[in-house]
N, CA, C and O atoms as a GROMACS GRO file, in nm:
protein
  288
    1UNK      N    1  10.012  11.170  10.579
    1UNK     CA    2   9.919  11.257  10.512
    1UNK      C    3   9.878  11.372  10.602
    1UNK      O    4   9.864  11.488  10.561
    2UNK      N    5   9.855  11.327  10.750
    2UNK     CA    6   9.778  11.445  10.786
    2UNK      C    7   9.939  11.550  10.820
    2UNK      O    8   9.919  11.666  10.855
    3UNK      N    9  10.087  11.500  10.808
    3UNK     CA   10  10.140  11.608  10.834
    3UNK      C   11  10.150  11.665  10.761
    3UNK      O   12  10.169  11.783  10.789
    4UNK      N   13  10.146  11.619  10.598
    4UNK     CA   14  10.121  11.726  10.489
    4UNK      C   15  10.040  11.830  10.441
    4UNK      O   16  10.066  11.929  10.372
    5UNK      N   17   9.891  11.770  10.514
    5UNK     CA   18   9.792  11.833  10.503
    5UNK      C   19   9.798  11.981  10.594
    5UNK      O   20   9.747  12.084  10.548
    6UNK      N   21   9.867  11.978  10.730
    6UNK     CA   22   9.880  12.027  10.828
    6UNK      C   23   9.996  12.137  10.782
    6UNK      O   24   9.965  12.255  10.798
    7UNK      N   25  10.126  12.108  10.726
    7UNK     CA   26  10.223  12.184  10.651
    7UNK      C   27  10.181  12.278  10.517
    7UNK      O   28  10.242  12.380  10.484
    8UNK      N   29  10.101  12.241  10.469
    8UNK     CA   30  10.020  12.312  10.313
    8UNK      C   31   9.908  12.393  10.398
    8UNK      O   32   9.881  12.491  10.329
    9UNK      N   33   9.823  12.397  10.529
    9UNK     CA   34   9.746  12.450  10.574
    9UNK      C   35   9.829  12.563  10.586
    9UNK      O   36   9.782  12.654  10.517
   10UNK      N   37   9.934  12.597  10.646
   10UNK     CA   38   9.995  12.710  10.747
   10UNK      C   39  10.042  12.775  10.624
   10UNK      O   40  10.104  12.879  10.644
   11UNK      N   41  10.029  12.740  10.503
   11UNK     CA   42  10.068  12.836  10.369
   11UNK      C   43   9.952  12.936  10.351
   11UNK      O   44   9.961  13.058  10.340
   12UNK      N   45   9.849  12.865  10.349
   12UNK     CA   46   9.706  12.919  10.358
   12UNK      C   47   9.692  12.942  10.208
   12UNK      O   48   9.574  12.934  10.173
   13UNK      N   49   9.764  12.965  10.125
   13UNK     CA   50   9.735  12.988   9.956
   13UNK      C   51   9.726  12.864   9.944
   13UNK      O   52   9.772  12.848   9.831
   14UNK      N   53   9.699  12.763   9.982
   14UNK     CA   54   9.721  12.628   9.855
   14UNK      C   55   9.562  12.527   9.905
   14UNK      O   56   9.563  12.406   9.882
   15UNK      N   57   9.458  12.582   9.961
   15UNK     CA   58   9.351  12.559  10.019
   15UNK      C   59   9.280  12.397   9.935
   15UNK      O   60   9.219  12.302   9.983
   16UNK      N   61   9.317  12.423   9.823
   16UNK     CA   62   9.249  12.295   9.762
   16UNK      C   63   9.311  12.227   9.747
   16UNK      O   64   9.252  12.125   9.712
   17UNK      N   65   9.466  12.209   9.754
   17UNK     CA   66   9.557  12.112   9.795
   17UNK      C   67   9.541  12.037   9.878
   17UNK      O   68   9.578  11.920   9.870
   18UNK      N   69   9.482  12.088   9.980
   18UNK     CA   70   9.463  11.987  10.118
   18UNK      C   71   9.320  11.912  10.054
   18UNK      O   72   9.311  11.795  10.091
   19UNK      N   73   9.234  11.946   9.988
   19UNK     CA   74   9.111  11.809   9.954
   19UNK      C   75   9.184  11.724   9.859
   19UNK      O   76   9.154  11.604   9.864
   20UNK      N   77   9.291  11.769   9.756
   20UNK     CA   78   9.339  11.718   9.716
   20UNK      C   79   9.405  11.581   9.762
   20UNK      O   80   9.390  11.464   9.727
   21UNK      N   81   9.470  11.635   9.839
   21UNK     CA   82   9.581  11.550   9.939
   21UNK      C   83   9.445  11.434   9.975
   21UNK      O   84   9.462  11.316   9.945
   22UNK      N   85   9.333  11.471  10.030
   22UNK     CA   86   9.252  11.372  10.120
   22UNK      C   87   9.197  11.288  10.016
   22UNK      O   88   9.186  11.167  10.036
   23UNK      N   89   9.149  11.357   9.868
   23UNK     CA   90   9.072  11.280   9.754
   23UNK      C   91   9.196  11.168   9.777
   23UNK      O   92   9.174  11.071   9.849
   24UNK      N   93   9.317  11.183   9.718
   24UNK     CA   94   9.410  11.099   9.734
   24UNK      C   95   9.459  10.979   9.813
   24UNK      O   96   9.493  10.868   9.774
   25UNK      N   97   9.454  11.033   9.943
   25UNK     CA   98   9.424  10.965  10.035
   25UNK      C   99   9.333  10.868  10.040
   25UNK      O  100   9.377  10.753  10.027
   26UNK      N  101   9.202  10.884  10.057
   26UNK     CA  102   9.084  10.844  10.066
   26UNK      C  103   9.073  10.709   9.945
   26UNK      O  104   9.050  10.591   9.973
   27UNK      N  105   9.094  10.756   9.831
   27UNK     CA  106   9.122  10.643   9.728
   27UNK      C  107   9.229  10.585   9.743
   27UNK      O  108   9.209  10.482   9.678
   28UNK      N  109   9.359  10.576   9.794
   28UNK     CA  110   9.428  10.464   9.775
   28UNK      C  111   9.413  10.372   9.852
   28UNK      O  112   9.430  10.253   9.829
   29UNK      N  113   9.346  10.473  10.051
   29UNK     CA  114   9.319  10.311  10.094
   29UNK      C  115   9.206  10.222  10.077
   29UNK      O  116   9.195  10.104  10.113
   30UNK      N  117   9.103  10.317  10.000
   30UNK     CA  118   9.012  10.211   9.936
   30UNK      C  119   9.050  10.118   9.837
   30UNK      O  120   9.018  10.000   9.818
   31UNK      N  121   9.122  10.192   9.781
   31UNK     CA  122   9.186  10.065   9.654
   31UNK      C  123   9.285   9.962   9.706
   31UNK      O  124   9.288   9.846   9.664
   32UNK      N  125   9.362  10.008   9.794
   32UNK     CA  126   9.443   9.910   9.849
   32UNK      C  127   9.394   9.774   9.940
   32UNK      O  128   9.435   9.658   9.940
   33UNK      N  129   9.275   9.849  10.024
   33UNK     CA  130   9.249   9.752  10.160
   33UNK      C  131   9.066   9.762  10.101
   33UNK      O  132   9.021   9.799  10.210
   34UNK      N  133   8.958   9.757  10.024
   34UNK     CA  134   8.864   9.770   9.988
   34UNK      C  135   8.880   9.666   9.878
   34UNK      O  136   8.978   9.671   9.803
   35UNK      N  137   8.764   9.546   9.864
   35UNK     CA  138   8.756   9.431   9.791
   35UNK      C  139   8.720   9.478   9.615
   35UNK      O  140   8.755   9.439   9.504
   36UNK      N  141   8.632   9.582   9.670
   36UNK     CA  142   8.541   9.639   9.572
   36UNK      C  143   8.665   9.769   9.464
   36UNK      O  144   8.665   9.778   9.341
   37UNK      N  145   8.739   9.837   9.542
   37UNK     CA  146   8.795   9.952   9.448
   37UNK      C  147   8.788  10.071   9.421
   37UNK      O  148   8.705  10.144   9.474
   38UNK      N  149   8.890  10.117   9.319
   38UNK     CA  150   8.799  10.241   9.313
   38UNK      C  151   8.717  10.234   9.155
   38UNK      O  152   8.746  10.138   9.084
   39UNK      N  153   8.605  10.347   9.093
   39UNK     CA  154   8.551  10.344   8.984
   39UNK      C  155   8.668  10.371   8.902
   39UNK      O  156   8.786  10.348   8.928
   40UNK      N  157   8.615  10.425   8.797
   40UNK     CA  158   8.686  10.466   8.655
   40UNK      C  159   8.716  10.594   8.672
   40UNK      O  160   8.826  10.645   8.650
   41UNK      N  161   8.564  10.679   8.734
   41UNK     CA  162   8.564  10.791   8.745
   41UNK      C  163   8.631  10.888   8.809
   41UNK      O  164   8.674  10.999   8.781
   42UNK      N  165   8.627  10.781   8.950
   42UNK     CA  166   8.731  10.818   9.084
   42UNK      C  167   8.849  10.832   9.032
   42UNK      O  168   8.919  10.929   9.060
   43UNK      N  169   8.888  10.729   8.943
   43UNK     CA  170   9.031  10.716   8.898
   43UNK      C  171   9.071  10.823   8.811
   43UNK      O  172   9.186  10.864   8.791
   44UNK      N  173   8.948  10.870   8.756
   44UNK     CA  174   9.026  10.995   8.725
   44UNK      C  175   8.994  11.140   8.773
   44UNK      O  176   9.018  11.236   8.699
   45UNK      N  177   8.946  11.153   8.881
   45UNK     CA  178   8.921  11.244   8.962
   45UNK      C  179   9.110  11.260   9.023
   45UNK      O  180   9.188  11.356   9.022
   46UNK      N  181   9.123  11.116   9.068
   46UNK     CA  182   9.224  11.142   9.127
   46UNK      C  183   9.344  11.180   9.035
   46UNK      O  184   9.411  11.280   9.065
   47UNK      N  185   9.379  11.101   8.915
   47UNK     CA  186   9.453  11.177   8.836
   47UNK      C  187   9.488  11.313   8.807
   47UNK      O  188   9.600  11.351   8.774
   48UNK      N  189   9.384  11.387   8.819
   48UNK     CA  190   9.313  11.496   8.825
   48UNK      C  191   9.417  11.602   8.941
   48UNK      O  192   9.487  11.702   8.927
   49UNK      N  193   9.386  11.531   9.032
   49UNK     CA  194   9.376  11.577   9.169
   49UNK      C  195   9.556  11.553   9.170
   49UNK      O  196   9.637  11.610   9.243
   50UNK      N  197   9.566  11.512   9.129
   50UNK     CA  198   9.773  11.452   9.138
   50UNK      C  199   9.836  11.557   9.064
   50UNK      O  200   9.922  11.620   9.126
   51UNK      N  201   9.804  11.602   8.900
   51UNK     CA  202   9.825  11.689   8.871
   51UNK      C  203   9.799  11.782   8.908
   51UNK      O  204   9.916  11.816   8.923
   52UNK      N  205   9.723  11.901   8.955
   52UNK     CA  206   9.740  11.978   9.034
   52UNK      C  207   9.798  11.998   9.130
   52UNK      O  208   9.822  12.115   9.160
   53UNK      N  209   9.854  11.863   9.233
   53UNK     CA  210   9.857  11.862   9.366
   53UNK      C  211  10.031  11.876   9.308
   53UNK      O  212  10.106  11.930   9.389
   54UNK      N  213  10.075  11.843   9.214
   54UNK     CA  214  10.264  11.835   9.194
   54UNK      C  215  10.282  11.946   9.193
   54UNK      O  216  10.366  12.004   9.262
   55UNK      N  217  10.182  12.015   9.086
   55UNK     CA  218  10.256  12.191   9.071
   55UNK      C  219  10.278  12.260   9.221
   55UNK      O  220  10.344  12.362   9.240
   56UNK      N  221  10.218  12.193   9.311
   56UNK     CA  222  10.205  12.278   9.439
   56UNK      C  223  10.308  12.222   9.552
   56UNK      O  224  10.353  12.276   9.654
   57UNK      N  225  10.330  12.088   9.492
   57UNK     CA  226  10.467  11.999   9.560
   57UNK      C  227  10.555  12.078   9.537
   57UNK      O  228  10.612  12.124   9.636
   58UNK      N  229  10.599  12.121   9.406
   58UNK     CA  230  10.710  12.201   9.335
   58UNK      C  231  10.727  12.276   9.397
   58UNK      O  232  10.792  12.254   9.499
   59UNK      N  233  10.681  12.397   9.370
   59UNK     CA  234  10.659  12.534   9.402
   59UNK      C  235  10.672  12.533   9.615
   59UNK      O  236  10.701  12.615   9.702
   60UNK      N  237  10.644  12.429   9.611
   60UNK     CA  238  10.648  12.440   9.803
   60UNK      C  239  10.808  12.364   9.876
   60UNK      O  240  10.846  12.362   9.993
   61UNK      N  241  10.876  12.304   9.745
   61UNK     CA  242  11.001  12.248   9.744
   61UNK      C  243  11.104  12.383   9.790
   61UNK      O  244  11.178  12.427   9.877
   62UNK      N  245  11.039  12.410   9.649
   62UNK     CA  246  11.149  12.553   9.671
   62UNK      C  247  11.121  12.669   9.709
   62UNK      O  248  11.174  12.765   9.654
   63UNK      N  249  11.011  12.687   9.835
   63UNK     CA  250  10.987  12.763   9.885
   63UNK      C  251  11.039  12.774  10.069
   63UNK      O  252  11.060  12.676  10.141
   64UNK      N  253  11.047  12.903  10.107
   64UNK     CA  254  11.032  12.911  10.275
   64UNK      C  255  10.944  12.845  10.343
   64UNK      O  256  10.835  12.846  10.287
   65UNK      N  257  10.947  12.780  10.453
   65UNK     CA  258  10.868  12.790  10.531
   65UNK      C  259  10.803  12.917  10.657
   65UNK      O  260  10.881  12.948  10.747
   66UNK      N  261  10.699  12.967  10.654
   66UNK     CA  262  10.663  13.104  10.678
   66UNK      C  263  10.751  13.132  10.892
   66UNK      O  264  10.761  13.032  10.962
   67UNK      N  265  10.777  13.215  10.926
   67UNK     CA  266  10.810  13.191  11.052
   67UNK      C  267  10.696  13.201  11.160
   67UNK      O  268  10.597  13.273  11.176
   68UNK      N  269  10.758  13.090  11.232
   68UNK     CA  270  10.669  13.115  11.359
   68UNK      C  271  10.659  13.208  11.444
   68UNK      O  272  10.753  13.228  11.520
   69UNK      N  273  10.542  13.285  11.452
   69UNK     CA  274  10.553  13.406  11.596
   69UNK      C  275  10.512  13.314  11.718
   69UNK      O  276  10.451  13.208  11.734
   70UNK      N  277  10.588  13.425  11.812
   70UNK     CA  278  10.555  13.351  11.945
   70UNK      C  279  10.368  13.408  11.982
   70UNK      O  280  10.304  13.502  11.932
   71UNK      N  281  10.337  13.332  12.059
   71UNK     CA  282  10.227  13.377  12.077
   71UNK      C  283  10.237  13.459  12.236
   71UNK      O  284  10.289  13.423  12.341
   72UNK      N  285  10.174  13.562  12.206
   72UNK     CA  286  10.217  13.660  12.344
   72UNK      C  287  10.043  13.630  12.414
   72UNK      O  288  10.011  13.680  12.522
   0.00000   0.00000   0.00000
């Protein structure tokens, strides 16, 4: 996660992708390793948050990655 988060940063257009990415995050390992879960609500926050987050999977599939300058 955090190298995705870290790869979608250096685009700099996709800014809510990365809370995206963490809402995501954040709920599965509660749901996975948490006794309790996630709500209803969460659950569809994150749904939410998935759809948006594909269109930007897509679109970053078939895109460049920007080049690195050296730093002088």
């Amino acid at each position: 996660m955090r190298y995705l988060t870290a790869e979608i940063s250096v685009r700099g257009q996709y800014g809510h992708a990365v809370a995206d990415i963490r809402l995501i995050g954040d709920a599965y390992i509660r749901a996975r390793y948490s006794q309790a879960g996630i709500s209803e609500d969460e659950s569809y926050q994150v749904q939410e948050a998935w759809r948006r987050l594909r269109g930007v999977l897509f679109r970053l599939l078939f895109s460049r990655r920007p080049e690195r300058r050296p730093v002088a």
